[in-house]
C-alpha positions as CSV (number, residue, x, y, z in Angstrom):
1,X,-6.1,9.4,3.2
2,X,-2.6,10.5,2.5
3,X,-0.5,10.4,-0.8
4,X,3.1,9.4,-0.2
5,X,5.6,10.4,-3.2
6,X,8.2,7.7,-4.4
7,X,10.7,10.3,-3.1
8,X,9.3,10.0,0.3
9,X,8.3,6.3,0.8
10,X,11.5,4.8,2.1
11,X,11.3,7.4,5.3
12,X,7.2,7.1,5.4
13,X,6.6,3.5,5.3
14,X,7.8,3.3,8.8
15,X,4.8,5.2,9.6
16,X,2.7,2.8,8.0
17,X,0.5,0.0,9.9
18,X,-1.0,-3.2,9.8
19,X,-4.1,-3.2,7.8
20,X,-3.5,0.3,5.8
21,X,-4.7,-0.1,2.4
22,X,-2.3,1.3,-0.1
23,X,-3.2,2.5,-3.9
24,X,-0.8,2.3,-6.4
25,X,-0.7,5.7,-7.9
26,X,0.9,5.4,-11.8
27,X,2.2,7.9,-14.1
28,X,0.2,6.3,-16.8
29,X,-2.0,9.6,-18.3
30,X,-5.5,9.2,-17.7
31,X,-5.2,6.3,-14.8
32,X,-4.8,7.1,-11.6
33,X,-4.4,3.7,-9.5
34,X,-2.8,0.6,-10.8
35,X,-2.9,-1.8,-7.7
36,X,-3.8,-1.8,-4.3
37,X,-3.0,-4.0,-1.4
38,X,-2.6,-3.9,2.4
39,X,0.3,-3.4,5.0
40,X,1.3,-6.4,7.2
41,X,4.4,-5.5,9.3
42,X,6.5,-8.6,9.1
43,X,8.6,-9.9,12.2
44,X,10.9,-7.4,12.2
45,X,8.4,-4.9,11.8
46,X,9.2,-4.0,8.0
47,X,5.8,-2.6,6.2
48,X,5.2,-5.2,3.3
49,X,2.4,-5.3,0.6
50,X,-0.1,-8.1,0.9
51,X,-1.6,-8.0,-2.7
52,X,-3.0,-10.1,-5.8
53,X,0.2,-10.6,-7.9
54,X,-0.4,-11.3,-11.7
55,X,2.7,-12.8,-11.9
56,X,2.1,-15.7,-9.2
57,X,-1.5,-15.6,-10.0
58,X,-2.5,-15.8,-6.2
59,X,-2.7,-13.1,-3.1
60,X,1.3,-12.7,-1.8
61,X,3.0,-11.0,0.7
62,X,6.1,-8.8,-0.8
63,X,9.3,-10.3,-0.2
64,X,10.8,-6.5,0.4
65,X,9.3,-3.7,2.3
66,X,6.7,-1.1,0.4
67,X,9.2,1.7,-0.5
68,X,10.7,-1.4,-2.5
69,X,7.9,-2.4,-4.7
70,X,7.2,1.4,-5.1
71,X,10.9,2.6,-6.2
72,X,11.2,-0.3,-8.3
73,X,9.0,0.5,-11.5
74,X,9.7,4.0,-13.2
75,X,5.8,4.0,-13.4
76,X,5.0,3.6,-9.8
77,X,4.5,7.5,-9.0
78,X,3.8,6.6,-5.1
79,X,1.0,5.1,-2.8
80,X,-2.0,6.5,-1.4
81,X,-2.6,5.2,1.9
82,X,-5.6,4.7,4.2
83,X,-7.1,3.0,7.2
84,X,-10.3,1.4,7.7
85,X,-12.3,3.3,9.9
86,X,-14.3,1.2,12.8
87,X,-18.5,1.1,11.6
88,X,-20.3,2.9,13.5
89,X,-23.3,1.4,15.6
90,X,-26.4,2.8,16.2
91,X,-27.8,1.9,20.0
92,X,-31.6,2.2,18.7
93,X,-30.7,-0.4,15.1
């Protein structure tokens, strides 16, 4: 996994693929994670957060791009990101 400062998410999130799964990491003392959600690259190939949104009450897709919903809330300290690794099979199972 990587972290990815605030400071640094508007150049990284062009790095950032389909199906990543981001943390939320907070400024809150004593918490590290907030939120998570995944990438999905939109049409135009902008990285946006697929997530369960309090607000609407249902799973949405950002209307910006990551470095967006990150920058905006003093709070939001920056993302750790991930992908999925593939499972591995065992021939003999």
């Amino acid at each position: 996994h990587t972290f990815v400062t605030r400071d640094a998410i508007e150049h990284a999130q062009w790095h950032l693929r389909s199906g990543a799964v981001v943390a939320i990491v907070t400024t809150t003392p004593g918490l590290l994670i907030t939120h998570t959600g995944l990438i999905r690259l939109d049409e135009q190939g902008r990285p946006r957060l697929l997530h369960a949104s309090r607000q609407n009450g249902r799973v949405v897709l950002s209307h910006k791009d990551i470095a967006d919903y990150v920058t905006r809330a003093n709070t939001r300290r920056g993302v750790i990101v991930t992908r999925p690794e593939p499972p591995v099979v065992n021939p003999t199972d």
